[in-house]
C-alpha positions as CSV (number, residue, x, y, z in Angstrom):
1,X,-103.8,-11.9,-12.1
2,X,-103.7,-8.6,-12.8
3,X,-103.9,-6.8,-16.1
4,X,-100.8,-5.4,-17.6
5,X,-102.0,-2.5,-18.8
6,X,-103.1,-1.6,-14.9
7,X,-99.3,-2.6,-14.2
8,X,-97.6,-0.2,-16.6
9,X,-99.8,2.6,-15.8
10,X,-99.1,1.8,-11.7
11,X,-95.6,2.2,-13.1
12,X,-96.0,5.0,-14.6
13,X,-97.9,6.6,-12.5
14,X,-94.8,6.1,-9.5
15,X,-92.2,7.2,-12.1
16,X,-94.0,10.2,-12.9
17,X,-94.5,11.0,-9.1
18,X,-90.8,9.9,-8.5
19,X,-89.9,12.6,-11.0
20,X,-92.3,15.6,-10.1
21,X,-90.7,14.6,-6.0
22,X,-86.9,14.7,-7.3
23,X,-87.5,18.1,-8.9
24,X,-88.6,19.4,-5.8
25,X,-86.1,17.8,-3.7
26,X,-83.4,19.3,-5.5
27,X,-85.1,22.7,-5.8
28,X,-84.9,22.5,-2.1
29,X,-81.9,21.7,-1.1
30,X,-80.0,24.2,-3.5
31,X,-82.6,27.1,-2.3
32,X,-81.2,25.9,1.4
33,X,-77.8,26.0,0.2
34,X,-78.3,29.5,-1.7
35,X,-76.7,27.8,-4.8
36,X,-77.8,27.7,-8.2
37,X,-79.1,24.4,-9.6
38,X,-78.5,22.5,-12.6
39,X,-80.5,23.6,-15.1
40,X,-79.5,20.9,-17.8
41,X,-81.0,18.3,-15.1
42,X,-83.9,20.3,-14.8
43,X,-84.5,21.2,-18.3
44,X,-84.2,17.0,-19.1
45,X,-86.6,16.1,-16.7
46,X,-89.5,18.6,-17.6
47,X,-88.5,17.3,-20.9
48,X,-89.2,13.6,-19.4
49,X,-92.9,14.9,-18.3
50,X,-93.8,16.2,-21.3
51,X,-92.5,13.7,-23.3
52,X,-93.3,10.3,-21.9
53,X,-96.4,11.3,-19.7
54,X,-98.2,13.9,-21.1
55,X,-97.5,12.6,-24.6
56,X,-97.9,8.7,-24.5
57,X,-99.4,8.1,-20.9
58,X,-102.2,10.9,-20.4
59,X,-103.7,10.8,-24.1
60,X,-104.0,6.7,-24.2
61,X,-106.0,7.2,-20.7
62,X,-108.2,9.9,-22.1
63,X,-109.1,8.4,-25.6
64,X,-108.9,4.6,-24.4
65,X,-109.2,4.1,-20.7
66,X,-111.7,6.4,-20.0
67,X,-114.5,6.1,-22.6
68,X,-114.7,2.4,-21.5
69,X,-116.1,3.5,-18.1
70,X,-117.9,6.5,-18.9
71,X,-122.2,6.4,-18.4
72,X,-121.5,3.5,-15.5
73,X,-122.8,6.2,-13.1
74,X,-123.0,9.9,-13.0
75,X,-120.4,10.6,-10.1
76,X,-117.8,8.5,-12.3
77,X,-118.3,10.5,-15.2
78,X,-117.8,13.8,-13.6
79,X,-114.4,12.3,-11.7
80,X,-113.7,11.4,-15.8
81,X,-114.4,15.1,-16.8
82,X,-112.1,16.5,-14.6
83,X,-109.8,14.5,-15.0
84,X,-109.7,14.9,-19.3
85,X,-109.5,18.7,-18.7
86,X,-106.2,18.4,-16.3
87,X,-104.7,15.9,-19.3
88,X,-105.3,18.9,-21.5
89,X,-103.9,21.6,-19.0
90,X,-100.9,19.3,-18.5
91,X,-98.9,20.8,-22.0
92,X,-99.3,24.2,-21.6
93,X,-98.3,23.8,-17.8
94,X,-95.2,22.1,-19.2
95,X,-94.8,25.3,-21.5
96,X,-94.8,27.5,-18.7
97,X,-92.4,25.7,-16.5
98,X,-89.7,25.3,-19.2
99,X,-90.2,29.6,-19.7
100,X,-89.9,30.0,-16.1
101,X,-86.8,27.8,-15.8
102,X,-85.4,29.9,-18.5
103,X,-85.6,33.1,-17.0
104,X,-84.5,31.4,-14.4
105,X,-81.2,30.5,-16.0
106,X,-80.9,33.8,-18.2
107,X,-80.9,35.9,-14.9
108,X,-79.8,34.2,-11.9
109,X,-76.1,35.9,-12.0
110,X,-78.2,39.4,-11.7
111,X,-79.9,40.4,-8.8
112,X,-83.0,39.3,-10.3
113,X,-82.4,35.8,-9.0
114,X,-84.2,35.7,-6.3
115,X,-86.8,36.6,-8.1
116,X,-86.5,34.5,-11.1
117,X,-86.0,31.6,-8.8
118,X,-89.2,32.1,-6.9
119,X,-90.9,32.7,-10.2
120,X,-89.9,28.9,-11.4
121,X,-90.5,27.3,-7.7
122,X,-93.4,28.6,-6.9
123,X,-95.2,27.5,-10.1
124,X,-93.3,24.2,-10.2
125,X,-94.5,23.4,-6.9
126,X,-97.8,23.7,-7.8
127,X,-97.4,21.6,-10.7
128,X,-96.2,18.7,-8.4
129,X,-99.2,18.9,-6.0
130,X,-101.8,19.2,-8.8
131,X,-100.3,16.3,-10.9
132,X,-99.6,14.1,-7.4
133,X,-103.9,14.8,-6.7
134,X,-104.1,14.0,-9.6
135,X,-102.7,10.6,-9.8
136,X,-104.0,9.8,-6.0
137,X,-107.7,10.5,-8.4
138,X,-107.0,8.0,-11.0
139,X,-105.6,5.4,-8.5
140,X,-108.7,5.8,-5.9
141,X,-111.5,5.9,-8.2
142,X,-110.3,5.0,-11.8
143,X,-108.2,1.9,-11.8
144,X,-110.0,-0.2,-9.1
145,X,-113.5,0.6,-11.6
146,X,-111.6,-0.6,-14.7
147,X,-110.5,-3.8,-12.8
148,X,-114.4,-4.4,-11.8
149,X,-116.1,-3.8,-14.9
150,X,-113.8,-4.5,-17.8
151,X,-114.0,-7.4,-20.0
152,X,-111.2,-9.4,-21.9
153,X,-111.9,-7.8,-25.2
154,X,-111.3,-4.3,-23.5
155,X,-108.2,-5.2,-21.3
156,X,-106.5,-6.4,-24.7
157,X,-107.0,-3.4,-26.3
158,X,-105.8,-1.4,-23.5
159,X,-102.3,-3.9,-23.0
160,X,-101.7,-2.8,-26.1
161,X,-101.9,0.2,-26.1
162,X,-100.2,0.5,-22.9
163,X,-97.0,-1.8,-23.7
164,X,-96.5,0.2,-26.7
165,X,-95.4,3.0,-24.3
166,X,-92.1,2.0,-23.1
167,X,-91.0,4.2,-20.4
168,X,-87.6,3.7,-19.2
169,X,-88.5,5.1,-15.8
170,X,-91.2,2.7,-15.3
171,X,-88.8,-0.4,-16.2
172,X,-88.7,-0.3,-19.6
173,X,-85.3,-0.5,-21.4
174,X,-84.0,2.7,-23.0
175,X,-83.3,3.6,-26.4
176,X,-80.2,4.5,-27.9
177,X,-81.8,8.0,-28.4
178,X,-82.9,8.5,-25.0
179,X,-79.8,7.1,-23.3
180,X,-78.3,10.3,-23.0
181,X,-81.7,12.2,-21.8
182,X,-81.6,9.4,-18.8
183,X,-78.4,9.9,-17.8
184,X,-78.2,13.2,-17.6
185,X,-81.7,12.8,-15.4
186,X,-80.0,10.2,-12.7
187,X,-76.2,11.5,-12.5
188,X,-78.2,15.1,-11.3
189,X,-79.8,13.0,-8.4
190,X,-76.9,11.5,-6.1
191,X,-75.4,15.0,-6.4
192,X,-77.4,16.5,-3.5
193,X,-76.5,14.7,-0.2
194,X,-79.7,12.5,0.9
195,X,-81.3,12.5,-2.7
196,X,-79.3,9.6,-3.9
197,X,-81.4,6.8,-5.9
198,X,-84.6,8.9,-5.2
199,X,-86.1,7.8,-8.8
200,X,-85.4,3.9,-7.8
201,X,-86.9,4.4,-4.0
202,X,-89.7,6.5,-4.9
203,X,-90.9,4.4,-8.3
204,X,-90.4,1.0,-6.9
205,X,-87.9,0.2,-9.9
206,X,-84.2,-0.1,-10.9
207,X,-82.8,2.7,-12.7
208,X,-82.5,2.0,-16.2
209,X,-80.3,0.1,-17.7
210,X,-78.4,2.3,-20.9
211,X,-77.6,0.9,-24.4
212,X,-75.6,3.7,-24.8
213,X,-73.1,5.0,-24.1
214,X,-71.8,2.5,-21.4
215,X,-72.1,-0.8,-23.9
C-alpha cells in the first residue's frame, strides 16, 4: 500500500504543475488574442505557488524528506543538493514574477505593453519549465528511493508532516479563508475557450469543493 505521505506530495506535485500549465495557457491564448489578461487571476495563483508550495510543500521535503536519504550514495546526494538550492531559489523567483506582473498591469494601457508583457512571460515561462524539471527530478529519482529504503518509524513522521499540509488543489477541502483565493483561481480558467477544467484534468482531482461563499 502505498505511503500517504508519497500520495499527498504526488498530489501536490500534479496541482502545482496543473497550476504553473494554466498560467501559461492563459498567457497564451490572450497574447494570440492581443488582449490583456486578468491580472487578479494571475496575481491569486502566483499567490497559490508561493503560498502552499514553496511555503508548506518544498521546506517539509528539504528538512524532512530529504535528510532521510542523504549519505545512501554519492550520486543521490548531489541530485539532493541541487535540488535544496532550487527550494531556496523558489521565493525570490516568486518575488520577481509578482514585480514583473505588476509592471505588467501598471503599464499595459501605454505603449510599453508589449514590452511589459514580454518582460512578465518570458520570465514566467521559465519559471514553469524549471519548476516542471524540477518535479520530473523528485518523481524519477527521489520518491521511488524513499519507497525503497524507508522504514515505518520514518514514513510516520513524514504522514504527518505531509497531512498537516492541506492543499485544496491537491483534494484537500478549503478554508473559509482561502475560499475566495480558490475561486477567483478556477472562475479565471473556463474563460479562455479550450482551458476549461484544466486544474481538474491536469492534477487528476476534482476542483475544490468551497465552504464559503456558496454554503
Amino acid at each position: 500500500m502505498e505511503h500517504a505521505s508519497l500520495i499527498i506530495i504526488r498530489r501536490e506535485h500534479r496541482a502545482l504543475s496543473a497550476m504553473l500549465r494554466s498560467i501559461v495557457l492563459l498567457l497564451d491564448a490572450h497574447r494570440r488574442r492581443n488582449t490583456l489578461p486578468d491580472f487578479a487571476a494571475l496575481r491569486a495563483m502566483l499567490f497559490y505557488v508561493d503560498e502552499f508550495p514553496e511555503r508548506l510543500h518544498h521546506p517539509k521535503e528539504s528538512q524532512l524528506l530529504f535528510p532521510k536519504l542523504r549519505g545512501h550514495d554519492v550520486a543521490t546526494d548531489e541530485i539532493l543538493d541541487r535540488l535544496d538550492r532550487e527550494h531556496a531559489q523558489g521565493e525570490g523567483s516568486i518575488r520577481a514574477l509578482e514585480h514583473a506582473l505588476t509592471g505588467f498591469e501598471m503599464m499595459c494601457e501605454t505603449s510599453e505593453r508589449d514590452q511589459r508583457r514580454l518582460a512578465f512571460e518570458q520570465p514566467m515561462t521559465a519559471y514553469v519549465d524549471f519548476y516542471l524539471a524540477h518535479l520530473r527530478t523528485e518523481e524519477a529519482h527521489v520518491l521511488p528511493l524513499a519507497e525503497a529504503v524507508l522504514g515505518a518509524q520514518d514514513w510516520a513522521e513524514l504522514d504527518a508532516a505531509f497531512g498537516a499540509n492541506l492543499d485544496p488543489l491537491a483534494g484537500s477541502a478549503v478554508s473559509a479563508a482561502y475560499g475566495p483565493l480558490f475561486l477567483k483561481i478556477l472562475d479565471a480558467l473556463p474563460t479562455i475557450s479550450g482551458i476549461g477544467s484544466a486544474l481538474e484534468a491536469l492534477a487528476g482531482v476534482a476542483p475544490p469543493k468551497f465552504p464559503w461563499p456558496h454554503e
